[in-house]
C-alpha positions in Angstrom: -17.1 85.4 12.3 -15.7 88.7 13.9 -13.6 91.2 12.0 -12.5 94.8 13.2 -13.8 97.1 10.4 -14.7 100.7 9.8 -18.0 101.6 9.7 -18.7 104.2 6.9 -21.8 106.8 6.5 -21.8 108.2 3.1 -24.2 110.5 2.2 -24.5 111.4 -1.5 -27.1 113.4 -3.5 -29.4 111.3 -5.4 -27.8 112.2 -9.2 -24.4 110.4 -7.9 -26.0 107.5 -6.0 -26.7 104.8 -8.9 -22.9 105.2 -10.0 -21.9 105.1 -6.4 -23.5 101.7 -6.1 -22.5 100.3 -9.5 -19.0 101.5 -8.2 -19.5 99.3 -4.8 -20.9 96.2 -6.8 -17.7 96.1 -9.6 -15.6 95.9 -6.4 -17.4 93.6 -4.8 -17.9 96.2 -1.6 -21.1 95.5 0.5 -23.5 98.0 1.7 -26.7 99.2 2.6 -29.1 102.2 0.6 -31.2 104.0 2.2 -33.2 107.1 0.9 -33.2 110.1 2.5 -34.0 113.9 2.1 -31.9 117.0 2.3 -33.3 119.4 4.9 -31.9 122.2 2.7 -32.1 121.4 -0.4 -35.4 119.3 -0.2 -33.3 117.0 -2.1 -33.3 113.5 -2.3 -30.5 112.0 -0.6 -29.2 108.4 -0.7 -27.1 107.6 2.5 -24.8 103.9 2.0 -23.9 102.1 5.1 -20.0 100.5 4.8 -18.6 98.0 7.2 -15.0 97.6 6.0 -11.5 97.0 6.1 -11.3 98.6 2.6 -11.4 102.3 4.0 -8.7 104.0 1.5 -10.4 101.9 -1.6 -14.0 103.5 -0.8 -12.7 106.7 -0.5 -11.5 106.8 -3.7 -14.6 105.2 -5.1 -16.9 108.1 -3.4 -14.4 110.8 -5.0 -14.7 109.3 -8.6 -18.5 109.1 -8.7 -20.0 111.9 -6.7 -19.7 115.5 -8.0 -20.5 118.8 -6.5 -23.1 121.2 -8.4 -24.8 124.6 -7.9 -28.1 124.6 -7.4 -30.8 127.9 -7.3 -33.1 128.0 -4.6 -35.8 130.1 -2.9 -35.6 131.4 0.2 -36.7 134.2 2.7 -34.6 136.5 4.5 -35.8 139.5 6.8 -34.8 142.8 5.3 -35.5 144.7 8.5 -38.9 145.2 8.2 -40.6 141.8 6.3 -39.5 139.0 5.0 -38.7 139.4 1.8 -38.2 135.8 -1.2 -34.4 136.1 -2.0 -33.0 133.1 -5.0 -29.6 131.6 -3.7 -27.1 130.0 -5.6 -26.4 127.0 -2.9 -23.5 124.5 -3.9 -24.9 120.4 -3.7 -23.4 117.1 -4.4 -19.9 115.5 -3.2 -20.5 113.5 -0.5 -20.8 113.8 3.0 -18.7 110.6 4.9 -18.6 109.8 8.3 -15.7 106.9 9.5 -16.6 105.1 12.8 -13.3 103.5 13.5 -13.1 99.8 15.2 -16.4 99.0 14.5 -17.4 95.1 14.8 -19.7 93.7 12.1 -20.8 90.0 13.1 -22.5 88.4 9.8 -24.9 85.7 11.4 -25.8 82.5 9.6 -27.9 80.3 10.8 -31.8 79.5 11.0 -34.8 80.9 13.3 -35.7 80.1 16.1 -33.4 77.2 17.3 -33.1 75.5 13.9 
């Protein structure tokens, strides 16, 4: 069966993830976890894959369960001479959502190799 769908990318931080999904599962959306890690934060990061007609009703889901935080981290900055470690206040969390419009998902059901 075809259906034209979005596809959705939604990367979250790891604290808002498990809600996220609960979220997806009490309105029955489908999608695919996969872990990840944040090259500034050295967080862990949870990306869900969407395919969906249900664009507006995910949005709303992802706005409800993912929060942004601060978050202190060390880094180095050159003060002209060396570098020098500097803490930064850096701000994590919401979610990061990328919409593929038209996309076709194609479930396929059926067994392997010619059954």
């Amino acid at each position: 069966m075809l259906m034209d769908m979005n596809l959705m990318l939604i990367i979250v931080q790891e604290n808002d993830a498990e809600s996220l999904a609960s979220a997806f599962k009490r309105s029955q959306i489908q999608a695919t976890r996969i872990d990840a890690k944040g090259l500034v934060s050295s967080r862990k990061l949870n990306v869900f894959l969407v395919g969906t007609e249900r664009t507006d009703e995910v949005l709303q889901l992802v706005s409800s369960n993912c929060k942004e935080r601060a978050m202190e981290i060390e880094d180095q900055e050159y003060n002209g001479h060396m570098f020098v470690d500097v803490q930064k206040t850096i701000v994590i969390g919401g979610a990061t959502i990328f919409i593929l419009g038209e996309a076709r998902l194609m479930k396929v059901k059926g067994g392997c190799c010619g059954d």
